[in-house]
N, C-alpha and C positions, 0 to 999 in steps of 0.2 A: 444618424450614423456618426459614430467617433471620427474624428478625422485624423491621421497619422500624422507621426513626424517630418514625415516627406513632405505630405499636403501641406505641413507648415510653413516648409520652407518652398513652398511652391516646387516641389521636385516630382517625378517619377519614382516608384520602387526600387529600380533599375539605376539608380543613379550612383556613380562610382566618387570615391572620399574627395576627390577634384572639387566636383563639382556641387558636390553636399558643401565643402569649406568655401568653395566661391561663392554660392549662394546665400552662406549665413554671413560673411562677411556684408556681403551688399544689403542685404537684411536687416542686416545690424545699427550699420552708416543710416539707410531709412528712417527706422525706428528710435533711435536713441532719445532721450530725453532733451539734451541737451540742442538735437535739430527740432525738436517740438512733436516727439514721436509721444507714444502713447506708451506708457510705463508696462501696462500688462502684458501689451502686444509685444514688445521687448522681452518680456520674463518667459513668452511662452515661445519663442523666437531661439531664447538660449537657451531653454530645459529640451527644445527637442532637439536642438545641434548635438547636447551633452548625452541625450538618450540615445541617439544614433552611432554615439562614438561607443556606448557600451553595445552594442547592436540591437537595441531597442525598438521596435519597430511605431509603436502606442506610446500616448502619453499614462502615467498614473492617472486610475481611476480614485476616484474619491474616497473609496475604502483603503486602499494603496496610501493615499495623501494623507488619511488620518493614522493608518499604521507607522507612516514613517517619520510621524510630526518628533521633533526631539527632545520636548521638553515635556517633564510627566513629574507632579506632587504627590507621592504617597510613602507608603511604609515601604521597609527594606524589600520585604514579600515583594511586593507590587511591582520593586523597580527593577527587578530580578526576573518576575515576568515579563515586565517592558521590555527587557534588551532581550531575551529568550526570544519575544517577538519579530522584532527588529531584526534580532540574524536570520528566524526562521523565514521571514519577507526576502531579505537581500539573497538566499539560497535559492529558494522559492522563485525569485523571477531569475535568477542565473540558471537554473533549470527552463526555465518557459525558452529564455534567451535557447539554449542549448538543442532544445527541440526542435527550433526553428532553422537552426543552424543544419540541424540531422537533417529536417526533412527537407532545406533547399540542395541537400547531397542526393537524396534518393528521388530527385524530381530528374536531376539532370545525368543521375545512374555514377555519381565519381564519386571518387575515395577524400579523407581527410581526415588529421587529426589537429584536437584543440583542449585546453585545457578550458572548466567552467567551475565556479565554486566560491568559495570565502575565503577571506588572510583565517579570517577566524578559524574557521573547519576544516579548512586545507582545500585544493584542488583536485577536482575527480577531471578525467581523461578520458575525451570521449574520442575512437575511435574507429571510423565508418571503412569495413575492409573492402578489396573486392568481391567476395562472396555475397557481398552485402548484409553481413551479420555484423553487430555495432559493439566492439569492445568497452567497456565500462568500465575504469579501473580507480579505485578510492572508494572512499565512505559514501553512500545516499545519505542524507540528511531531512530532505524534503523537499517538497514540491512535487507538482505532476508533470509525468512526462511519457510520452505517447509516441510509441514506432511502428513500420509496418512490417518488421522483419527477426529476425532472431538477435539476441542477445548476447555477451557472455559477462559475466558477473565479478571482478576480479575486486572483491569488497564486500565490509556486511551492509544491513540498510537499517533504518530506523527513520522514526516521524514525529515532528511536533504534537505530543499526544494533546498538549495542555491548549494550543492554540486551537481558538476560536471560529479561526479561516478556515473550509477546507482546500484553497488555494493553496495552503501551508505545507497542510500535509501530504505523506507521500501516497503517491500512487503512479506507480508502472505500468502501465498497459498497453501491451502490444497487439495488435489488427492481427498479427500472421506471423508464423516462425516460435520458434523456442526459447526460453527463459533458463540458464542454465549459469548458474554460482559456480568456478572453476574449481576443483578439489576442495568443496564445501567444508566435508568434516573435517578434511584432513588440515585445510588451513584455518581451520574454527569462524568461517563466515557464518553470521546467524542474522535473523532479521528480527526484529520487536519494534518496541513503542505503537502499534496499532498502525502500523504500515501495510501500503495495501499493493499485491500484486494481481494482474490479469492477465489470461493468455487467453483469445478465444478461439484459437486454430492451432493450437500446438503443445509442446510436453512444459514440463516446468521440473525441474529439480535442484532443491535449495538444501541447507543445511540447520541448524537446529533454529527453529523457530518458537518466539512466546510474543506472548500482549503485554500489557497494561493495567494493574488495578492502584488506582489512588483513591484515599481517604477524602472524601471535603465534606465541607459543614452542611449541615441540613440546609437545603436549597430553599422551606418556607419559615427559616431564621427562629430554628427552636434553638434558645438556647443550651451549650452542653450538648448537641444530638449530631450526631454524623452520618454518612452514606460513602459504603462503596460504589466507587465509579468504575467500569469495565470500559477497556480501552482493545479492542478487538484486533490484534495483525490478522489480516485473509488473504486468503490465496486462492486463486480460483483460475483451473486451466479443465473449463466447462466440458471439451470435448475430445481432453486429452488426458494424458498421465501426470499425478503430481507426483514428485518423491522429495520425502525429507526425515531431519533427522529424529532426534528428541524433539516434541514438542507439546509447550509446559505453558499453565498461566495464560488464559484467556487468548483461545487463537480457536480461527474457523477455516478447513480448509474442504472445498471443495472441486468437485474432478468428475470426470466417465471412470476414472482408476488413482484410486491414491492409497501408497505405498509408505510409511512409516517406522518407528521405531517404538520407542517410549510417549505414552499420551498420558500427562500429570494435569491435574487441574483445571477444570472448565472448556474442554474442549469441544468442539464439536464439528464430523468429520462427514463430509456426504457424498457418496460416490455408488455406481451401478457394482465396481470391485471393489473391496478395500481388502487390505493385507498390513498385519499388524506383526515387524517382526522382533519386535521387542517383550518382555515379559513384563513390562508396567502398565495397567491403566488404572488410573481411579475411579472410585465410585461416581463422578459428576463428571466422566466421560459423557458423551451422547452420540450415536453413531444412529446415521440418516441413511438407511439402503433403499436405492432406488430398487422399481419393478423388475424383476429379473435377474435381480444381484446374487453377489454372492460375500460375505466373508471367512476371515480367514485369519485364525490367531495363531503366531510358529513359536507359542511357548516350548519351551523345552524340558520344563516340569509337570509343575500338578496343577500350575492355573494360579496358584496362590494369589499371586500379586496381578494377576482381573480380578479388578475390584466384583462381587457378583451385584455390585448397585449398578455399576454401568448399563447402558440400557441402548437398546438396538429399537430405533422407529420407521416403520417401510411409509411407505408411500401413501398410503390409504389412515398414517397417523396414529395405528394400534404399535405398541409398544410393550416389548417383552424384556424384563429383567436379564444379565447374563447369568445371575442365577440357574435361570429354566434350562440354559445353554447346558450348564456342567452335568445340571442334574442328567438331562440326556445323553451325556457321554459325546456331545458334540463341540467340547474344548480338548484336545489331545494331543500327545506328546506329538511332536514335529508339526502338528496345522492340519488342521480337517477342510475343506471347503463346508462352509454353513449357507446353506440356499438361501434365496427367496422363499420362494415356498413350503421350505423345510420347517422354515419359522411360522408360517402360517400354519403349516399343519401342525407347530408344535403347541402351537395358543397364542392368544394375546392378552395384553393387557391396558383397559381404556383405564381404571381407576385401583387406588392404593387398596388398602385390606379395609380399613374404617368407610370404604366408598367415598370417598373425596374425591373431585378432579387429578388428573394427572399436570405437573406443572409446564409440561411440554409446550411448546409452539406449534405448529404445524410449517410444513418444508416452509411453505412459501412465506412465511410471515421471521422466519428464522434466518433463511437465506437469501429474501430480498427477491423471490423468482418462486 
């Protein structure tokens, strides 16, 4: 078992800055080299005095230790990731730090406000009301961070797409209550870089949401050859409502009801309702209806711009064109309800026209469940 910074200093949890400083003092006198103390036991004496002054509870784990080593040989590229890292680390545990902080307020039911964050990225404002819903105001940057109560969102979010960690990157996940962006569209909050939000007892409503796609060299070192990398934002309020805005460029969101606008490029949407009330989807949409669903598109024209490659997969993994949709006259001016079953009875489709596979996933292998 790790031993804390407290245990280092031979303290309690519960120990107040008193007596945290009385104890590394006497600690210190102890160990010093110079009384013929032991160099390391010294080193590890004053990294956790200095970890408890940021409110640190742990020493860095070894992964930590090599992320935050400071000296790094390589090309500009490289050194560019290196610090990219390094802030994404110093965010990353000022979020751990923050959470810990949240949840010694909702242990003992009281309010507070603290700022947590970087000189670099600025400081977000965390603060815990009496309602017990936890205001969040600045930029997400990264890390994880985990509450058991509602939200409000007064910022946009993004994630270290390019880091290696997922310690780094973001994720929000709340046990209980709602996830709600304060006048989203209206104050242009968006979430991207492959950030990730959860709710698993309550609503979610965000404003325009995209992913992530970057270029890198072929991973088995052809020369001249490259590959698209998909960097996924998701959003997943499993037994609730999502709502959001536009949402473009590799993003997954899933819900019991999710509510939309415009879906451009690589999305993919899965919900028992969905409602589409924008007139954009592309052909490399892919909409996932659970058992007994229904959709529902509120173009206001002729369909034009649903793409008819987009493609609707139920539950059982057959898959029908939105093609089949218009031909049946079940795309219509102001929104038709389109069943479950409607799609069943209207056909499926396992394989293209040449009989090839179809390139689909199935739910579970697509959405992790």
């Amino acid at each position: 078992m790790v031993e804390s910074n407290y245990e280092i200093l031979n303290l309690s949890d519960d120990a107040s800055k008193k007596e945290i400083q009385k104890a590394y003092r006497i600690l210190v006198l102890q160990h010093h080299s110079d009384r013929g103390g032991n160099d390391e036991k010294f080193k590890r004496i004053k990294q956790a005095y200095e970890d408890l002054q940021k409110g640190k509870k742990y020493p860095d784990t070894l992964d930590e230790k090599k992320s935050n080593a400071k000296f790094y040989s390589g090309t500009s590229e490289d050194e560019k990731l290196r610090k990219n890292l390094l802030l994404s680390n110093d965010v990353a545990k000022e979020m751990k730090t923050a959470q810990e902080w949240v949840a010694a307020l909702s242990r003992t039911n009281t309010t507070g406000m603290r700022l947590f964050g970087s000189n670099e990225f600025g400081k977000m404002e965390f603060e815990r009301k009496p309602t017990k819903t936890l205001s969040m105001k600045g930029k997400f940057w990264a890390g994880n961070f985990k509450y058991d109560n509602s939200v409000m969102m007064w910022g946009s979010i993004t994630s270290p797409y390019f880091s290696p960690y997922e310690k780094h990157k973001t994720h929000i996940h709340l046990t209980d209550g709602n996830f709600r962006m304060i006048d989203s569209i209206q104050n242009k909050y968006d979430i991207d870089g492959g950030a990730k939000i959860t709710v698993d007892n309550g609503d979610m409503e965000v404003g325009n949401v995209s992913g992530k796609k970057q270029r890198v060299s072929d991973p088995q070192g052809r020369v001249g050859m490259s590959i698209m990398k998909e960097y996924f934002t998701e959003l997943k309020a499993l037994n609730g409502k999502l709502v959001a805005g536009n949402v473009t460029d590799t993003v997954k969101l899933d819900a019991d009801t999710v509510i939309a606008l415009n879906l451009v490029d690589n999305i993919k949407i899965k919900g028992r309702e969905i409602l589409v009330y924008g007139s954009k989807v592309t052909h490399n949409v892919e909409f996932f209806l659970k058992n007994n669903g229904k959709i529902r598109f509120y173009d206001q024209g002729s369909g034009f711009d649903i793409s008819d490659d987009a493609t609707i997969q139920l539950e059982s993994d057959r898959i029908i064109k939105i093609r089949d949709l218009k031909r049946a006259k079940m795309i219509s001016y102001g929104g038709k309800d389109i069943r479950y079953e409607d799609i069943v009875n209207l056909g499926t489709r396992k394989k293209s026209k040449n009989g090839t596979p179809n390139n689909f996933g199935s739910f579970k292998k697509i959405f992790g469940r």
